[in-house]
C-alpha positions as CSV (number, residue, x, y, z in Angstrom):
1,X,94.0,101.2,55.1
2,X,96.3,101.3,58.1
3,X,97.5,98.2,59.9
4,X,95.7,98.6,63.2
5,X,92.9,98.8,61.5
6,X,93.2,95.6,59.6
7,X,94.5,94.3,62.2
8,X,91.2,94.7,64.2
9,X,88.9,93.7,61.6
10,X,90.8,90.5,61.2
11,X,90.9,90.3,65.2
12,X,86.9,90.7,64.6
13,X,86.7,88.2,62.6
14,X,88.7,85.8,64.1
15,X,86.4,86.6,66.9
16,X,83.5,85.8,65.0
17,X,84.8,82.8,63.6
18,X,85.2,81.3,67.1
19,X,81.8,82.5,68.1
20,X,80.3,81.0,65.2
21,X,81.8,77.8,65.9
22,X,81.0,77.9,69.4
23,X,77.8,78.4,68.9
24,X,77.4,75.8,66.0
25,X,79.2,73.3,68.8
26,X,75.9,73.9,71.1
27,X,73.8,73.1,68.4
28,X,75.3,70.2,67.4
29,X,75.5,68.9,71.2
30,X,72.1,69.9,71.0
31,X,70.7,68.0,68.5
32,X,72.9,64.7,69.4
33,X,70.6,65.2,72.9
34,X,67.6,65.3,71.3
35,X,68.3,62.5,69.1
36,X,69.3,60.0,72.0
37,X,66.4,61.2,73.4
38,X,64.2,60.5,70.2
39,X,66.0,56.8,69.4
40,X,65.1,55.6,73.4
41,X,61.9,57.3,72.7
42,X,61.2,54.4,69.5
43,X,62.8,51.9,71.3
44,X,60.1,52.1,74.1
45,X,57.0,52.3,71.9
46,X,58.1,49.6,70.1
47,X,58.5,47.7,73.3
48,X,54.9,49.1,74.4
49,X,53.3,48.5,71.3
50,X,55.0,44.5,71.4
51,X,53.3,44.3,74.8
52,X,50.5,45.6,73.6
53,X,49.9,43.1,70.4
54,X,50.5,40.5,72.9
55,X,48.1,41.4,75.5
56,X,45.4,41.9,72.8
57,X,46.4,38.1,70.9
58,X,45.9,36.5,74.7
59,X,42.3,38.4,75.3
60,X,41.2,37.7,71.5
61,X,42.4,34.2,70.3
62,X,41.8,33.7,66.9
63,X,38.1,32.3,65.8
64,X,38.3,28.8,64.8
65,X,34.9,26.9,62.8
66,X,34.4,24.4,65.7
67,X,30.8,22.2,64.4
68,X,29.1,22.1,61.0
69,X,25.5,21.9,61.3
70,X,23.1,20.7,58.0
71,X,20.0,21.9,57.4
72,X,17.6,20.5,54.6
73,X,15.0,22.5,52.6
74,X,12.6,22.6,52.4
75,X,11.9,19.0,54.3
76,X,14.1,15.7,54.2
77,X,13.4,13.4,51.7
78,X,11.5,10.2,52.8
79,X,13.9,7.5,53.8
80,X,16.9,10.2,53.9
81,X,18.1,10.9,58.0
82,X,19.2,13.8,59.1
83,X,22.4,11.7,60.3
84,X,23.3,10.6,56.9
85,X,23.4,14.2,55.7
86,X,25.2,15.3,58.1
87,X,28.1,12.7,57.7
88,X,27.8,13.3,53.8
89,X,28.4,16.9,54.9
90,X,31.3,16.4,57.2
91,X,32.9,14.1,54.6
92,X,33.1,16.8,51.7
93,X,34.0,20.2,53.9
94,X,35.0,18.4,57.2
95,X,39.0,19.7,56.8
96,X,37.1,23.1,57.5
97,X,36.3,22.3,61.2
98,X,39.7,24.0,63.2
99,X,40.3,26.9,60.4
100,X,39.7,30.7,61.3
101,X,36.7,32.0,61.0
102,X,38.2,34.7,59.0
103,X,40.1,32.5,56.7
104,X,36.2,31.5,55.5
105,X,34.9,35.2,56.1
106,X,37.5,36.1,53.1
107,X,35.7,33.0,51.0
108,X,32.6,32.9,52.1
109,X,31.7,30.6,48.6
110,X,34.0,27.6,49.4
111,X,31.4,25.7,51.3
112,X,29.1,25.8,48.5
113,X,31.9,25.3,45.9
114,X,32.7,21.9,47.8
115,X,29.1,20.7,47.6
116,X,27.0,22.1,45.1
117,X,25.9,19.9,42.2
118,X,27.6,16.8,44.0
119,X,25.5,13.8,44.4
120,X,24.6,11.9,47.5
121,X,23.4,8.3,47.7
122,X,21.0,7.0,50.2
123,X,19.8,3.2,49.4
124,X,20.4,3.3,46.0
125,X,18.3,7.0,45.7
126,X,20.5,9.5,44.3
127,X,20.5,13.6,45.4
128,X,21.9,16.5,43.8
129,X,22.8,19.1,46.3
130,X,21.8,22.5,46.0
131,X,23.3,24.7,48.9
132,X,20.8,27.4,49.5
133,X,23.3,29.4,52.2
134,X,26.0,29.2,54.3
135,X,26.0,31.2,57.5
136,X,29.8,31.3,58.9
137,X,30.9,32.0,62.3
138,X,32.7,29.4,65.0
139,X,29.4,26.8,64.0
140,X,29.6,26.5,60.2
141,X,25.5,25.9,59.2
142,X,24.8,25.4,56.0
143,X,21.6,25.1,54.5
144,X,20.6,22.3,51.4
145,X,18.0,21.2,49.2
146,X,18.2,17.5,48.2
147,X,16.8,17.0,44.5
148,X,16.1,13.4,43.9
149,X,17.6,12.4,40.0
150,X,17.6,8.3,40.0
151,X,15.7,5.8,41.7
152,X,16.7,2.0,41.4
């Protein structure tokens, strides 16, 4: 080969080299860009989505069990007030009054765990409790059958 002819093919080369690199450059700039552009892009949904949660906590506060209401199957016992069973009630589950209603949701059997088989006493006349239901939403109602066992 002759030297002007290497000459131009490293000359072309040379020139391809810098075009090569030049047009890499652009690229690179280019996908910097787009990167900013994709990193404020995140940092504004996550600011959105933020708001968002927020707005939705203030419209839907959480559901808390607010009252516990007692109901006795099939009748109440002579002598036995609804009053009494209620307090009874309220003394063995009564910590569940101001928990979410979800929290219960996810145990549904707690109520009944707390209460079944117990005993209540009403002058000197001893129940077992059998819990027949428990419907749960922000008024816990449960529903109980009083079997008498002793009478003194």
């Amino acid at each position: 080969m002759n030297r002007p002819n290497i000459a131009s093919a490293l000359l072309g080369i040379a020139i391809g080299a810098a075009a090569m690199f030049l047009y890499q450059g652009r690229d690179v700039t280019l996908l910097r860009y787009e990167n900013a552009s994709l990193k404020q892009e995140n940092t504004d949904l996550t600011h959105e989505r933020e708001l968002l949660s927020l707005k939705l906590e203030q419209s839907n506060p959480k559901r808390l069990i607010q009252n516990i209401v007692v109901d006795v199957e099939p009748q109440l016992p002579a002598g036995v007030s609804k009053v009494d069973v209620t307090q009874w009630v309220r003394s063995q589950i009564g910590f569940l009054i101001g928990t979410e209603v979800s929290t219960l949701n996810s145990q549904p059997t707690m109520p009944r765990d707390f209460m079944n088989d117990k005993i209540f006493t009403v002058d000197q006349t001893q129940y077992k409790v059998k819990v027949n239901y428990t419907a749960i939403s922000e008024t816990l109602t449960i529903g109980l059958t009083l079997i008498p066992t002793t009478t003194s």
